[in-house]
C-alpha positions as CSV (number, residue, x, y, z in Angstrom):
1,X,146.9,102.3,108.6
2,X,145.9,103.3,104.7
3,X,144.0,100.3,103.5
4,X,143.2,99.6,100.0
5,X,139.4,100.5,101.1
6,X,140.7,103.5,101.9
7,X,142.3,104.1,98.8
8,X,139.3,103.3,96.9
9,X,137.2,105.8,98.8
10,X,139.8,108.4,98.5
11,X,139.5,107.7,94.3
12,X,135.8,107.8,94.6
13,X,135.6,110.9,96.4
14,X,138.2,112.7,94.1
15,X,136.5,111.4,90.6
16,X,133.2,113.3,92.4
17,X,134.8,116.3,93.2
18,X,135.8,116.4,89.7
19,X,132.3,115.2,88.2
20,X,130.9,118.3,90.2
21,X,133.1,120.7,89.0
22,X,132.5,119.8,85.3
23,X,128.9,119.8,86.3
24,X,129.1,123.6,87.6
25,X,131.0,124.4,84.7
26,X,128.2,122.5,82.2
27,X,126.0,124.6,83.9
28,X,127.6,127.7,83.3
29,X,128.2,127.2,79.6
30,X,124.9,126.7,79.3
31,X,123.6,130.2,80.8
32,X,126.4,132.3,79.2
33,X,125.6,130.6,75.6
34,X,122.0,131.3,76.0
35,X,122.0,134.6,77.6
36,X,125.0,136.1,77.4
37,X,123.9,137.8,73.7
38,X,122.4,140.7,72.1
39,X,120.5,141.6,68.9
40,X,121.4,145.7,68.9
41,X,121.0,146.4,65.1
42,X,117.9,148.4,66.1
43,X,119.6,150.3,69.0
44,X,122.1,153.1,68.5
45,X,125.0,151.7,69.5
46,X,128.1,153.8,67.8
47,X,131.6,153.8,68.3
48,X,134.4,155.4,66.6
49,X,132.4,155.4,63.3
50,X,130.6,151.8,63.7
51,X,127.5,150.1,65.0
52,X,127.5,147.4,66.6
53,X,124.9,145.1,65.2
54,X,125.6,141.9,67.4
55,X,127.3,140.3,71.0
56,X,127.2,136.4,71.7
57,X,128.9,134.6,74.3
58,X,130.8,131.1,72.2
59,X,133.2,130.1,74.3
60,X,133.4,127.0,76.4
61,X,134.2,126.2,80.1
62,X,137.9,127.0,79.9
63,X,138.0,129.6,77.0
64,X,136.6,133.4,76.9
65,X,134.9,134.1,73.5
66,X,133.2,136.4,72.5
67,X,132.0,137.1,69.4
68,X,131.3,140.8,68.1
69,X,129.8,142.1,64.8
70,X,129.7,145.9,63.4
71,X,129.2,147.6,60.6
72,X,131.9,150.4,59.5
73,X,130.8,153.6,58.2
74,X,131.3,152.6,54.5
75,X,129.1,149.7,55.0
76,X,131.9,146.7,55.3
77,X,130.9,144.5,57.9
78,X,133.7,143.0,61.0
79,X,132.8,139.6,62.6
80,X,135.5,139.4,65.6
81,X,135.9,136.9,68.4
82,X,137.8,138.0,71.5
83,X,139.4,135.4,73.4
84,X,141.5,134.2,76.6
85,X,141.9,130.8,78.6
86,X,139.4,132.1,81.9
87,X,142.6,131.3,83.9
88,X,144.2,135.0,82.7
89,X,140.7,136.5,83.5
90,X,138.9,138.6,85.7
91,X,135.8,140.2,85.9
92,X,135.6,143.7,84.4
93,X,133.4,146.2,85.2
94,X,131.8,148.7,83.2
95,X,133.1,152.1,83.6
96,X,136.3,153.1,86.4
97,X,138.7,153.7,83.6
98,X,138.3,150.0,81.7
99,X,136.4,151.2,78.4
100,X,138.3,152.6,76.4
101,X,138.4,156.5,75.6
102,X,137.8,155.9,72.0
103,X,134.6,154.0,72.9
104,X,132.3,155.5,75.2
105,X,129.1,154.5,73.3
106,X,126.0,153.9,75.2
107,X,124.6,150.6,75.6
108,X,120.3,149.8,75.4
109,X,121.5,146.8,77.0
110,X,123.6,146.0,80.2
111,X,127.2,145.4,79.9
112,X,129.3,142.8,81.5
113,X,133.1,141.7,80.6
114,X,136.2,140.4,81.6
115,X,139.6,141.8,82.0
116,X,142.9,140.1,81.9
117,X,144.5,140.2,85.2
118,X,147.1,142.2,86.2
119,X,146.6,144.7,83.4
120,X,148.2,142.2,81.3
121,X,147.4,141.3,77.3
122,X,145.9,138.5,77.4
123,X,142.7,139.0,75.1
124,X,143.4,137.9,71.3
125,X,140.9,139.4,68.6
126,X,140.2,137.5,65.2
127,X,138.3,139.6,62.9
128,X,136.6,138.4,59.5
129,X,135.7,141.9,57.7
130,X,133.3,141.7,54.6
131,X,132.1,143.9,52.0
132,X,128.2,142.6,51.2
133,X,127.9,146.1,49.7
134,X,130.4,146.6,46.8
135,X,132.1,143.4,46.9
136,X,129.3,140.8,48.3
137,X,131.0,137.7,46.6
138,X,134.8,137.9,48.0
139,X,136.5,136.3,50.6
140,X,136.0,138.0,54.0
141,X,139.5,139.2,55.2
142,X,140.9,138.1,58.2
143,X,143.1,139.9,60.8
144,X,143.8,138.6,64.4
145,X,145.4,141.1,66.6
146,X,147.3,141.0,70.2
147,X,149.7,143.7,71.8
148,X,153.0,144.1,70.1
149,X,156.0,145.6,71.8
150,X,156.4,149.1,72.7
151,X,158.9,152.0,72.1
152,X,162.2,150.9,72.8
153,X,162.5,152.9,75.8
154,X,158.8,152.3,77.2
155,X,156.6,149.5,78.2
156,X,155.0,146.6,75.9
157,X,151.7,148.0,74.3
158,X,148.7,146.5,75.1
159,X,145.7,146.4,72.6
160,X,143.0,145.8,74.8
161,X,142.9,144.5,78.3
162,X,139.2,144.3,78.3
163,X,136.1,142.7,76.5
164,X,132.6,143.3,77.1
165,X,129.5,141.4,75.8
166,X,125.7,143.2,75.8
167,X,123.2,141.2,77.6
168,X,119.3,141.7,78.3
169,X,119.4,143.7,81.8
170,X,117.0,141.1,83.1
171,X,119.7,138.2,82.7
172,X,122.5,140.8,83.9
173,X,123.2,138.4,86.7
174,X,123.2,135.4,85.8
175,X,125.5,135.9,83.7
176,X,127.5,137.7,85.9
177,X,126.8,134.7,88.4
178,X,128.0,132.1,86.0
179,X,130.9,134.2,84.5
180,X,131.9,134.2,88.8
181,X,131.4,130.4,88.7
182,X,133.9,129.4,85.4
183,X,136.4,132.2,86.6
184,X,137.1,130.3,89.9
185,X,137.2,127.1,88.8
186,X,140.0,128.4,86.4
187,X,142.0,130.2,88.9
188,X,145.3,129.4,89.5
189,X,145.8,127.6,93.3
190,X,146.8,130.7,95.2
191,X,150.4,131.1,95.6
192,X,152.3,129.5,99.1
193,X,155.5,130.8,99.8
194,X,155.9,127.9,101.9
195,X,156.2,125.9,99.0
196,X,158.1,127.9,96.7
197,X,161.8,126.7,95.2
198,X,164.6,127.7,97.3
């Protein structure tokens, strides 16, 4: 028979199920934020007419963000932050089709990203551009982007299904490791037909 001891127990074990979980995902926050980065102004990181000057993991345990800044050929400067709940996430790897055509630039640092699942548009870009050239003083502009809808007769467009942050090669995986760890703690419980509406 269920006894109120039992009950208690059952509690107990529950509240340290989910004390470990916040735990692992502390812990993981804490590795991305302080490796998951990279100073590359001194590298030679072009793409489609910009260099990338910065990549820093800010997100917490159940948001993506990551935080990109490059200077444009005419010397403005973009601060953008890509971001996604981890629940609509997956890992992404480098290469196989995921980087865009327009962007094959080469790294002096290792690579290591996330893609929404399914192919889906998931990934929302806030960008801050700035002029410290011509205009120093103004107000940086700000754009946030996302997929819109397609052609009438053709699929929804998506912007960009994948983000990728540059991190020392050294402390390539352990970031990867704790990117794993905050990715399954945010998946959805798998599916059970069993259970399902009819």
């Amino acid at each position: 028979m269920f006894s109120y001891r039992n009950l208690i127990a059952s509690v107990a074990l529950v509240g340290s199920i989910h004390a470990a979980s916040a735990d692992e995902a502390s812990d993981a926050v804490q590795v991305l934020s302080k490796l998951w980065k990279a100073n590359l102004e001194a590298g030679n990181q072009v793409c489609g007419g910009w260099k990338i000057l910065k990549t820093e993991f800010v997100g917490d345990g159940k948001m993506y963000k990551m935080r990109l800044i490059h200077r444009l050929e005419d010397g403005k400067v973009e601060d953008s932050v890509d971001e996604a709940p981890f629940r609509f996430l997956e890992e992404g790897l480098p290469g196989g089709g995921t980087v865009p055509m327009h962007c094959r630039y080469q790294w002096s640092a290792a690579r290591v990203g996330v893609r929404c699942l399914f192919e889906r548009d998931c990934i929302a870009t806030t960008t801050l551009t700035y002029d410290p050239i011509y205009n120093p003083n103004a107000q940086p502009k700000m754009r946030r982007s996302v997929g819109g809808p397609g052609p009438p007769d053709g699929p929804p467009m998506t912007s960009d299904p994948v983000s990728f942050g540059a991190v020392d090669p050294a402390n390539a995986d352990s970031v990867r490791r704790a990117l794993r760890t905050l990715l399954r703690l945010n998946a959805a419980p798998p599916f059970e037909p069993s259970k399902a509406p009819r």
